[in-house]
C-alpha positions, -999 to 999 in steps of 0.1 A, spaced: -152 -51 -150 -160 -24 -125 -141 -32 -87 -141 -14 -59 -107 -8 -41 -88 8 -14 -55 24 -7 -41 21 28 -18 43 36 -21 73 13 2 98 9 12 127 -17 33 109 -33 33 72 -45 3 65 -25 -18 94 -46 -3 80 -79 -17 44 -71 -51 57 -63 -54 75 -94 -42 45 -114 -68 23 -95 -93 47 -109 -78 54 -141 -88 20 -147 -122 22 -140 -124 15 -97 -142 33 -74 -114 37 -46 -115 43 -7 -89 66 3 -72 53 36 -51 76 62 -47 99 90 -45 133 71 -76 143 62 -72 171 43 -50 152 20 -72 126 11 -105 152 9 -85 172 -19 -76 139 -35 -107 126 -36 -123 161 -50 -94 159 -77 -107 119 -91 -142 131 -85 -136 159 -108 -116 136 -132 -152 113 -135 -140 89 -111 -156 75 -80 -136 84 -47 -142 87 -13 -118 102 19 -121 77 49 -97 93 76 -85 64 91 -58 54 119 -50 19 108 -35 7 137 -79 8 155 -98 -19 150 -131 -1 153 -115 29 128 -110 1 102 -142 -17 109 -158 20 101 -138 29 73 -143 -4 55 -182 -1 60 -181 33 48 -166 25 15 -192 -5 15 -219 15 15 -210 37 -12 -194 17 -37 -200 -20 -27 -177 -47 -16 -142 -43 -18 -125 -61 -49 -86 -48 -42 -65 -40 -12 -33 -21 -14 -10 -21 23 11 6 12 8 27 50 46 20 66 64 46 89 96 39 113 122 63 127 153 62 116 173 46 146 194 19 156 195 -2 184 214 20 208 186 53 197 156 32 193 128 39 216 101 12 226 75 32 216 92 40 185 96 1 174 62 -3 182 46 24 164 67 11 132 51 -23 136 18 -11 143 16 12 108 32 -16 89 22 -51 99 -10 -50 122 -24 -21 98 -21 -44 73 -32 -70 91 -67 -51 101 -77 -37 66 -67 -78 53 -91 -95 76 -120 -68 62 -112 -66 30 -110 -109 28 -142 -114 40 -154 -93 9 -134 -119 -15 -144 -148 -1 -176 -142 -5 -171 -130 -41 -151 -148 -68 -118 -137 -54 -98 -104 -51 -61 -87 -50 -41 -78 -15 -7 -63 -24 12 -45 3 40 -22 -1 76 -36 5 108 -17 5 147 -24 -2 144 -30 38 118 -58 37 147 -83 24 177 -66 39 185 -52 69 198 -16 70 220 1 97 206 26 114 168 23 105 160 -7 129 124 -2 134 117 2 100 135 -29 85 121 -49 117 81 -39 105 91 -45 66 102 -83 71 73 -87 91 48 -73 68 65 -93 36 66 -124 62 25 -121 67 21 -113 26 38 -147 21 20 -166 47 -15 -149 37 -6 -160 -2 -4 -195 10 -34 -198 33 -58 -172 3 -42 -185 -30 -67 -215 -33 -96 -196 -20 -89 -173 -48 -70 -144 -33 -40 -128 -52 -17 -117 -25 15 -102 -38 46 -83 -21 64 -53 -42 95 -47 -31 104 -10 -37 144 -12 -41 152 24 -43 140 59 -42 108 67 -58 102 103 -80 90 130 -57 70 162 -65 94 181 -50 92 220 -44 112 244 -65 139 249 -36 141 214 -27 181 205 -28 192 190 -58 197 145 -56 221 148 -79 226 113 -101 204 94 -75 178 72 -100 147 70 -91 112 49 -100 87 67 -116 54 66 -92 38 60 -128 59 35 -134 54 17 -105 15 18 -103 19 5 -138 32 -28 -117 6 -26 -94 -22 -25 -117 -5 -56 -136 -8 -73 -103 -46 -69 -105 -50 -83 -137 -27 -116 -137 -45 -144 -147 -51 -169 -121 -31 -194 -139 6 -175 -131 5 -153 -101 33 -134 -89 37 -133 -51 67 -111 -54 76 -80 -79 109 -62 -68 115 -29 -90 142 -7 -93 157 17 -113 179 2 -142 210 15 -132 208 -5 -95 226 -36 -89 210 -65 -77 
């Protein structure tokens, strides 16, 4: 079955990988962020792959720029079917560093970005036979970590508005699900990039794999939560 989706939030990295898994398997997908030449030579590389893609350079934390974006990928490909919150940001701080503007900005990206593209992309569900929201967690979404205040702060408030939107959309059909992201994920890193040494890390492969598993759950055993990590972390 053909669906149309969108990635919020994407980068080079993990963000990219989940876009071209979304349509790898067949979605036409709305590309979501504030770089726009990113997203334009993403969307030229699915395009050339056979895939339907479009750029939308978005700032997630407008109304209106959401409103238009979500239109946009309306009008080309039809309602939308799948939402991935993966956008998420926060300086590195703690409490004594932090900045107000700084804490805000973190909770904007995170939780009211996710909050805007949700309430479009619901209305597109409801009136369908249901969809697939699954934002973007991290090992900071369920524990606190010193020194990165405003990101931890945004985190359990985004997975606290997955769980309460997976209660409220569940009956109505809506798959809402929370991936918590506990470590650090593969990078395409440059040939003079220093070395991690034994640091494990999730394959962005591996984890759209997840993501796409997500999708297709039968209606009869969702997941609201998936936590992955690499098999060499402790729980």
């Amino acid at each position: 079955m053909s669906r149309t989706a969108v990635v919020a939030g994407v980068g080079p990295n993990l963000g990219a990988t989940l876009a071209r898994k979304l349509a790898d398997e067949g979605c036409a997908v709305g590309l979501f962020a504030r770089s726009e030449s990113h997203i334009e030579e993403l969307e030229s590389e699915l395009r050339t792959g056979g895939a339907d893609a479009l750029a939308v350079p978005t700032d997630i934390t407008d109304p209106e720029a959401v409103e238009r974006g979500f239109e946009r990928v309306r009008e080309a490909f039809g309602p939308v079917d799948v939402l991935i919150n993966h956008a998420g940001g926060g300086s590195w701080q703690g409490i004594r560093s932090i900045s107000a503007k700084s804490f805000e900005d973190a909770w904007r990206i995170g939780a009211l970005g996710g909050l805007l593209c949700s309430k479009e992309a619901i209305e597109d569900m409801l009136a369908a036979d249901g969809g697939t929201i699954v934002f973007t967690g991290a090992t900071s979404s369920i524990r606190g970590r010193e020194g990165a205040l405003g990101f931890s702060s945004a985190k359990f408030a985004v997975r606290g508005m997955a769980e309460s939107m997976a209660r409220e959309l569940g009956p109505e059909g809506i798959h809402v699900a929370h991936v918590v992201i506990d470590g650090h994920v593969q990078r395409r890193s440059p040939p003079d990039a220093p070395d991690r040494g034994d640091v494990e890390t999730l394959h962005p492969e591996a984890i759209a794999d997840s993501y796409w598993h997500l999708v297709e759950q039968d209606r009869s055993a969702w997941t609201f939560e998936l936590d992955l990590r690499p098999h060499t972390e402790e729980f």
